[in-house]
C-alpha positions in Angstrom: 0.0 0.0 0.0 1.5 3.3 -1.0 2.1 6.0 2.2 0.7 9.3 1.6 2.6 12.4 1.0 2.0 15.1 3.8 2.3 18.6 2.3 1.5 20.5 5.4 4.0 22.1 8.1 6.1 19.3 9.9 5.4 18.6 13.3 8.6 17.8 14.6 10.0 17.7 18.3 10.5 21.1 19.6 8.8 22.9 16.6 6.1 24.0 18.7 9.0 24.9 21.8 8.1 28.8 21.9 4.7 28.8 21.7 3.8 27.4 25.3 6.2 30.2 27.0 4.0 32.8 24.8 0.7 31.6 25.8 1.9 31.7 29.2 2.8 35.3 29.0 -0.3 36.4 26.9 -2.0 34.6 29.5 0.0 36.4 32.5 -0.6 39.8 30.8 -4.2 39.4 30.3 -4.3 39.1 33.9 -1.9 41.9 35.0 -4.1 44.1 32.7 -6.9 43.4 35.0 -5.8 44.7 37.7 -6.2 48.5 38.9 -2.6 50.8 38.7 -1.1 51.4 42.1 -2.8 49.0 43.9 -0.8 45.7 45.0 -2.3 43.2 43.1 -1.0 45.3 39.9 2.4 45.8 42.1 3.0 42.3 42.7 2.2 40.9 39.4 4.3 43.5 38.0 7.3 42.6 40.6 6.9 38.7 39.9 8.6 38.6 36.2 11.1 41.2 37.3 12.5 39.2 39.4 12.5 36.0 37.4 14.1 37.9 34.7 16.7 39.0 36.9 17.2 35.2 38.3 17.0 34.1 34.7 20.2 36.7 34.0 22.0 35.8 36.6 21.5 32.1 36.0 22.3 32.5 32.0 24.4 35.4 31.7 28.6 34.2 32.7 30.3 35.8 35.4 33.2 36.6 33.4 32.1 37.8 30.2 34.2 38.2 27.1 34.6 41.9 26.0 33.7 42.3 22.7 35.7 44.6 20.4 34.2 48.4 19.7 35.1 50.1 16.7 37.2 52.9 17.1 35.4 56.4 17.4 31.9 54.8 18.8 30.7 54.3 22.3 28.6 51.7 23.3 25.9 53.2 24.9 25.4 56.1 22.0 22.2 54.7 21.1 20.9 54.7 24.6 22.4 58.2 25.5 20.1 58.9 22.0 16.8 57.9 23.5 17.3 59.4 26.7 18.0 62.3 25.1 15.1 62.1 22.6 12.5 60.8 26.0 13.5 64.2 28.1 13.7 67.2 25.0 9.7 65.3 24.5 8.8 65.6 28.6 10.5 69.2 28.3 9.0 70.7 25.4 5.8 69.0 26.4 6.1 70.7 29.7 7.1 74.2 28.4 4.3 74.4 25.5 2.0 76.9 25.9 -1.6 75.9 25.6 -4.2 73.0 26.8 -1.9 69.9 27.8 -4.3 67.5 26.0 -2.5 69.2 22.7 0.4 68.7 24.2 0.8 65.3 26.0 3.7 64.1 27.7 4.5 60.2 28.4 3.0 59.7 31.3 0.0 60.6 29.9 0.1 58.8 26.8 0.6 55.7 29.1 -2.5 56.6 31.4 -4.5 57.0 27.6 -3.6 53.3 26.9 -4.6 52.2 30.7 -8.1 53.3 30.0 -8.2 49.9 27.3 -8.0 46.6 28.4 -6.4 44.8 26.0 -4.0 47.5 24.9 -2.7 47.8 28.6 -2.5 43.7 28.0 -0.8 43.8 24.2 1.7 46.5 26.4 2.1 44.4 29.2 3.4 41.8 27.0 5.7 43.4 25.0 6.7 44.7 27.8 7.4 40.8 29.0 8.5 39.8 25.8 11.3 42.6 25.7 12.8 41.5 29.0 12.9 37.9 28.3 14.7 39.3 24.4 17.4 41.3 26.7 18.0 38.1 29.1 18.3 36.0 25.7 20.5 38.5 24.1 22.6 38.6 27.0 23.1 34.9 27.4 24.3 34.5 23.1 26.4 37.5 23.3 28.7 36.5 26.2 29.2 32.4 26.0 30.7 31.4 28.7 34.5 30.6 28.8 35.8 27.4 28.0 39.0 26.1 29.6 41.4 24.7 27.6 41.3 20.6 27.4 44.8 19.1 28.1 45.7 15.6 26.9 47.6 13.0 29.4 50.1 11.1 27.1 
């Protein structure tokens, strides 16, 4: 009897292996989302993947990194520097405008706009929790640990 092709997606081991940390955090943020700001449910569910980020960093991230070679004539943290930069001249002309301040919002109240919608305050939640768990990844391929040297007994 002759087998039958399959032209659909495989379905191999592990294909499925990000999906069930995703749901979880979808999940996580749909609850976090239902909580009221500044109260301590919202505090503690927004404390709980803080600190298992940071456990997760210091658990994947080596001791004794590797420095990585900069080009000469750049600095590091330029793009960071950049954004801070960018996120205070917005608070300050924002702050300085003349005028209603609903023509001229500033962060904060940007943030407290997206608070008043369930699932946006959920979709930011979890990007949110997806960006921490991208800088613990990132931080854990960029530094490999240190490998000693094998010696040979003859």
């Amino acid at each position: 009897m002759p087998q039958a092709s399959h032209s659909g997606p495989s379905l191999r081991r592990g294909a499925w292996r990000g999906t069930g940390p995703a749901v979880l955090a979808a999940a996580y943020s749909l609850g976090a989302a239902a909580t009221e700001p500044f109260t301590w449910q919202a505090d503690l569910l927004t404390a709980a993947p803080i600190a298992l980020l940071a456990l997760a960093a210091l658990v994947r991230w080596p001791w004794h990194p590797r420095p990585r070679p900069v080009p000469a004539g750049t600095h590091p943290f330029l793009p960071w520097l950049a954004l801070a930069a960018v996120v205070v001249a917005w608070e300050l002309a924002t702050y300085l405008a003349s005028g209603r301040r609903a023509a001229h919002p500033t962060l904060s109240s940007m943030a407290d706009a997206v608070d008043h919608h369930y699932l946006a305050k959920a979709l930011m939640f979890f990007a949110w929790l997806c960006l921490g768990a991208w800088v613990v990844t990132l931080g854990a391929q960029q530094n490999p640990p240190l490998t000693s040297p094998t010696t040979t007994e003859v």
